[in-house]
C-alpha positions in Angstrom: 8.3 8.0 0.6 9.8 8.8 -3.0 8.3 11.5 -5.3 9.2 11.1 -9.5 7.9 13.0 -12.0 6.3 10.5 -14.8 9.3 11.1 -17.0 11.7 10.2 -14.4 10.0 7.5 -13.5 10.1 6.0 -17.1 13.9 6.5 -17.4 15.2 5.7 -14.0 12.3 2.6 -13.8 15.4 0.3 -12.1 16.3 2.8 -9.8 12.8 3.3 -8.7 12.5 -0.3 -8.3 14.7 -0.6 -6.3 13.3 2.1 -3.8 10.1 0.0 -3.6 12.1 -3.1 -2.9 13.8 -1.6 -0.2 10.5 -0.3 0.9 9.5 3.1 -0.2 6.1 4.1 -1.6 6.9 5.8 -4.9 4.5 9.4 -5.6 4.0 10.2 -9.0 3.3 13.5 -10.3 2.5 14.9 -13.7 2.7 18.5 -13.9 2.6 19.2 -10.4 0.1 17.2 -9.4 0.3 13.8 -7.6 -1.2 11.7 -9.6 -0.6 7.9 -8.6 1.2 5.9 -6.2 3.7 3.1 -6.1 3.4 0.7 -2.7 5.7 -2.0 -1.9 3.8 -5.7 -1.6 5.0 -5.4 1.9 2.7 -2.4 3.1 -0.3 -2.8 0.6 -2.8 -3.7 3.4 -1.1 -0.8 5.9 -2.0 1.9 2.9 -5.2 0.5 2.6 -5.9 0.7 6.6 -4.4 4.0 6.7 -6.4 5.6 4.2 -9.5 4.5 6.2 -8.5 5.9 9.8 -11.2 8.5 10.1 -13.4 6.1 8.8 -13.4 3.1 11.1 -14.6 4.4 14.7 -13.1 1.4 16.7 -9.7 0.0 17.4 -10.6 -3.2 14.8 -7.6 -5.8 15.1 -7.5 -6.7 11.3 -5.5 -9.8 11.2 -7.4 -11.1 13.9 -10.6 -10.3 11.7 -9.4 -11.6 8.2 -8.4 -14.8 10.3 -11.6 -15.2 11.6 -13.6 -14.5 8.0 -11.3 -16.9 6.2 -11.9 -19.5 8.7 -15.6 -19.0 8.6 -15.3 -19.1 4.6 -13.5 -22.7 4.7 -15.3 -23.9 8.0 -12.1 -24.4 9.9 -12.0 -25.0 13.9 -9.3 -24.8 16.1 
């Protein structure tokens, strides 16, 4: 995890870039406070899951349950 301040992030943008492609969530802060956050493509769906532990009660096997809603959406069988 990177942290830039909104002014660093618009003049280093490249270098910051870079970070993400090598797989670091950028932090931005304005005045001190964190205000928005970069994620790599890579980890979108970890950052969503982990900003729901606490929320989901059970040990939920999400690939296993997007495979089985898309194959229920397009009707697919084994």
């Amino acid at each position: 995890m990177v942290f830039a301040t909104e002014q660093e992030l618009k003049t280093n943008l490249e270098y910051y870039l870079n970070e993400m492609t090598a797989g670091n969530e950028i932090i931005i802060e304005r005045n001190g406070e964190q205000i928005g956050r970069l994620v790599p493509q890579g980890k979108v769906m970890q950052s969503l899951t982990e900003s729901l532990r606490g929320f989901i009660k059970e040990n939920i096997d999400f690939d296993k349950e997007r495979e089985k809603i898309l194959r229920e959406k397009y009707e697919l069988t084994d």
